[in-house]
N, C-alpha and C positions, 0 to 999 in steps of 0.2 A: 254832381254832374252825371248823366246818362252816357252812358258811352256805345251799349249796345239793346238792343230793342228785337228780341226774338219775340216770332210768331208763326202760325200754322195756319195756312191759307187752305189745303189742302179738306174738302167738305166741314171744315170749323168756321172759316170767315167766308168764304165761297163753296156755296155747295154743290156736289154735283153726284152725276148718275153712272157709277163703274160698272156696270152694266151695258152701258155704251161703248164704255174702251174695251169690254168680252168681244162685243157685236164687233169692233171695227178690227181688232187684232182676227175674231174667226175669220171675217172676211182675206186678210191677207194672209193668214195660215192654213186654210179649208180646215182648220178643227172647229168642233160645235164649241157654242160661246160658254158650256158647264165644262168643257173638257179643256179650253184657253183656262177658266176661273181655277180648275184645279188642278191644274199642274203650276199656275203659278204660287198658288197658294201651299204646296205641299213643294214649293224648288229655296226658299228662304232668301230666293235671289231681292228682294224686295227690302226684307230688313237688311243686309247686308249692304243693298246701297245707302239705303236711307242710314246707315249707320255711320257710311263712310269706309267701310270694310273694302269699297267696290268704286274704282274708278268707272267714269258714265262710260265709257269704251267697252271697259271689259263685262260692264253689267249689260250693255247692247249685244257682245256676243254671246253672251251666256243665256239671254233671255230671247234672240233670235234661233240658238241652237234649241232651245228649249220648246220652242213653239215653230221651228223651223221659218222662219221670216228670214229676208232677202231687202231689209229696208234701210237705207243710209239713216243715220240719225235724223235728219232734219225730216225726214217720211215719218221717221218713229214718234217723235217727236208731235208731229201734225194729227198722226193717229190718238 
């Protein structure tokens, strides 16, 4: 019997363009969308949630402190 069924939706079973989430975080931090890509890319705040290392709380304030953002979750979220 199957008990549990993991899978990765994330650009594997639905693709998509993170280039858009550059464009719309620049827009709410006024940094350019290479300068959002690398600093999130060089902060490890990313694998650290996805790892579990990182409650969604404290990886919202780490990643708004990071990019300076001022966005409740459910804005973070939308972006």
């Amino acid at each position: 019997m199957i008990r549990t069924f993991l899978f990765d939706m994330g650009n594997v079973l639905i693709p998509f363009d993170i280039n858009r989430g550059y464009q719309a975080l620049s827009h709410h931090s006024g940094l350019p969308p290479g300068q959002v890509a690398e600093r999130i890319r060089h902060s490890g705040l990313y694998n650290a949630y996805e790892s579990g290392q990182l409650e969604t709380e404290e990886f919202l304030d780490r990643f708004s402190s990071l990019l300076g953002l001022t966005l409740s979750l459910e804005a973070f979220r939308e972006v």
